[in-house]
C-alpha positions as CSV (number, residue, x, y, z in Angstrom):
1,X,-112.4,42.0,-231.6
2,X,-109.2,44.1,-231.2
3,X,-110.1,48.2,-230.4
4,X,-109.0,49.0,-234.0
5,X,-111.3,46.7,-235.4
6,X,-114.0,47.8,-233.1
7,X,-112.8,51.6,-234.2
8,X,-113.2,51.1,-237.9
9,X,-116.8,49.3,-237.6
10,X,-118.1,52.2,-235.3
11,X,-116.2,54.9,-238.2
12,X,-118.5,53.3,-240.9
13,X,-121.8,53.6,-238.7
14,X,-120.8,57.1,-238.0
15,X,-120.0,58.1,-241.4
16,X,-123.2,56.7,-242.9
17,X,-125.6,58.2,-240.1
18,X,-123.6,61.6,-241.0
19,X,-122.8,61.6,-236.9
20,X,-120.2,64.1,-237.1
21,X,-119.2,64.4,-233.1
22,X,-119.1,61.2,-233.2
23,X,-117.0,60.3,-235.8
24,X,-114.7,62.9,-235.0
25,X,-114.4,61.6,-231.4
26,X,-113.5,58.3,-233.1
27,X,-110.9,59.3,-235.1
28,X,-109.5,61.1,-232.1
29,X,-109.2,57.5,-230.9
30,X,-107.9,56.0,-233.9
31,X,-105.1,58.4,-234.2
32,X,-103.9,57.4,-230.6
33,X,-103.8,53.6,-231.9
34,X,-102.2,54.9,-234.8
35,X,-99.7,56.9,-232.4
36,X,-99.1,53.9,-230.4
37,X,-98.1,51.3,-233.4
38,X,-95.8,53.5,-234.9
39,X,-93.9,54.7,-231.5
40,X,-91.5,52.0,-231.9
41,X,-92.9,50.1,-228.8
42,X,-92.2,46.9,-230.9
43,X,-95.0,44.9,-229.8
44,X,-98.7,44.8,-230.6
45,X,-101.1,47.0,-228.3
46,X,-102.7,44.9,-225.1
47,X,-106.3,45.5,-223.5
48,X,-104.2,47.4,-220.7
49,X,-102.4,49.7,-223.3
50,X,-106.0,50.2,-224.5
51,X,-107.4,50.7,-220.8
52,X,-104.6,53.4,-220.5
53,X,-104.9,55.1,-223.4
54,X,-108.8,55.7,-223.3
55,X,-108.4,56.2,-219.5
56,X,-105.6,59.2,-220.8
57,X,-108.6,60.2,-223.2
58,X,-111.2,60.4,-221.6
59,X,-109.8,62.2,-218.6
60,X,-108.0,65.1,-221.0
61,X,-112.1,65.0,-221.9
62,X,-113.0,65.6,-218.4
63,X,-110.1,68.3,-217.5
64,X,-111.4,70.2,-220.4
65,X,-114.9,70.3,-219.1
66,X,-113.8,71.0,-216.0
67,X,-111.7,74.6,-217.8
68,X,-114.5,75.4,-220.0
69,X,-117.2,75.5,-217.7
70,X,-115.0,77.7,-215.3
71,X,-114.1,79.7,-217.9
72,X,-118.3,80.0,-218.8
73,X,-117.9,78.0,-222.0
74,X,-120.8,75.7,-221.4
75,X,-121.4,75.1,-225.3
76,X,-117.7,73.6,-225.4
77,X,-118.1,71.8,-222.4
78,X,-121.4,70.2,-223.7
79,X,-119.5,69.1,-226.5
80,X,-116.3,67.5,-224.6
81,X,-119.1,65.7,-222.3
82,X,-120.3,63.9,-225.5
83,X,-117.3,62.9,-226.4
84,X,-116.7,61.8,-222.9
85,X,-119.9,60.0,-223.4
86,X,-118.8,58.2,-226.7
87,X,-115.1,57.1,-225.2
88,X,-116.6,55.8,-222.2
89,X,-118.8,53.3,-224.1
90,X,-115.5,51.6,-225.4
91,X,-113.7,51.5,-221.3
92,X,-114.9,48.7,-219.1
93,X,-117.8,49.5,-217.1
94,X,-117.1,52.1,-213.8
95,X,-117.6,50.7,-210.3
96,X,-119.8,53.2,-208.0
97,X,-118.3,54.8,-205.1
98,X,-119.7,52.2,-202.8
99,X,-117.8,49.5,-205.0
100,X,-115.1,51.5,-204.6
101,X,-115.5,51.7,-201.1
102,X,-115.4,47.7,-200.5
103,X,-112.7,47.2,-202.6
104,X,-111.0,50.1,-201.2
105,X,-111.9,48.4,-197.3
106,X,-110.6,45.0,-198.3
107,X,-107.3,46.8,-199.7
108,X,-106.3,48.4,-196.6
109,X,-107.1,45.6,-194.5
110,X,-105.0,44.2,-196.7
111,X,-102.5,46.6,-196.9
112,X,-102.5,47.1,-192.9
113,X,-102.9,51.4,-193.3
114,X,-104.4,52.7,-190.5
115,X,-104.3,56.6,-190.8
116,X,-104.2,59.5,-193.5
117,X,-100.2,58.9,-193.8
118,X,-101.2,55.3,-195.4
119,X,-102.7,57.1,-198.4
120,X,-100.1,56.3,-200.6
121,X,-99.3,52.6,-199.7
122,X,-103.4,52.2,-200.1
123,X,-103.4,54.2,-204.1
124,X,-100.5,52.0,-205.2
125,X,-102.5,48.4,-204.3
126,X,-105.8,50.2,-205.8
127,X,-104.6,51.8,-208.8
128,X,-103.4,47.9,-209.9
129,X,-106.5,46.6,-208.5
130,X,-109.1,48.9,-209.9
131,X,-106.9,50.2,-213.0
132,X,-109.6,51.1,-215.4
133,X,-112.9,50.9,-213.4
134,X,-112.7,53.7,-212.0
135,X,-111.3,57.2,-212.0
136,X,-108.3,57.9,-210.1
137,X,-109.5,61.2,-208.6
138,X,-112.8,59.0,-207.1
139,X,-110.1,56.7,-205.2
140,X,-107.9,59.0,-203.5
141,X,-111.0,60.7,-202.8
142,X,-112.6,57.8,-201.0
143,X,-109.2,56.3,-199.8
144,X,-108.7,59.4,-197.9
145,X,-112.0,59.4,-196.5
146,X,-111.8,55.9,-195.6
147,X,-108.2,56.6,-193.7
148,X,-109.5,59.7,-191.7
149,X,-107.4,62.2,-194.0
């Protein structure tokens, strides 16, 4: 089931349990869909255009927790983590750190980086490798770790 269709089923539950957060998280989704079939791109939307576009989402979600709890807006925040919540249900499942960490071992063997200046040539092969399971912040943070940076 395409992440329209998927969209429009999980619309209807929300509108008849009278979940308002979520259906207005939904339609949040929808309307990027929406954006991307009428931006000209000429061609029908792919699970990666999917991946990217919830990935996009859901880490807008996260910067604005990230502002409204510095700013002491912890009602707001509450609310952008449940939406958080609610787009992450339709992204693949997240590895852990230590996932992240073996993949992240068998990429720089791979790759040959030895040192904190191989940071870069490691996040290219990963960001391909792990694009959508997991957060791009979580692998440079373990990359650099792994490199001595």
């Amino acid at each position: 089931m395409s992440l329209s269709e998927t969209l429009a089923t999980e619309m209807k539950t929300a509108m008849l349990a009278g979940n308002k957060l979520r259906l207005d998280t939904l339609r949040s989704i929808r309307a990027l869909v929406l954006e991307f079939e009428k931006s000209g791109a000429g061609r029908t939307m792919t699970p990666d255009d999917e991946i990217r576009m919830l990935t996009t989402a859901a880490k807008k979600r996260r910067d604005a927790i990230d502002a409204y709890t510095a700013a002491g807006r912890a009602e707001a925040a509450d609310r952008e983590s449940q939406e958080l919540a609610i787009i992450k249900e339709f992204l693949p499942q997240q590895l852990s750190d230590d996932e992240v960490r073996t993949e992240l071992q068998a990429i720089i063997a791979a790759t040959g980086a030895a040192s904190a200046s191989d940071v870069g040539k490691v996040m290219g092969a990963a960001m391909k490798t792990l694009k959508g399971k997991a957060d791009g912040s979580a692998i440079q943070r373990i990359a650099k770790e792994l490199l001595g940076g």
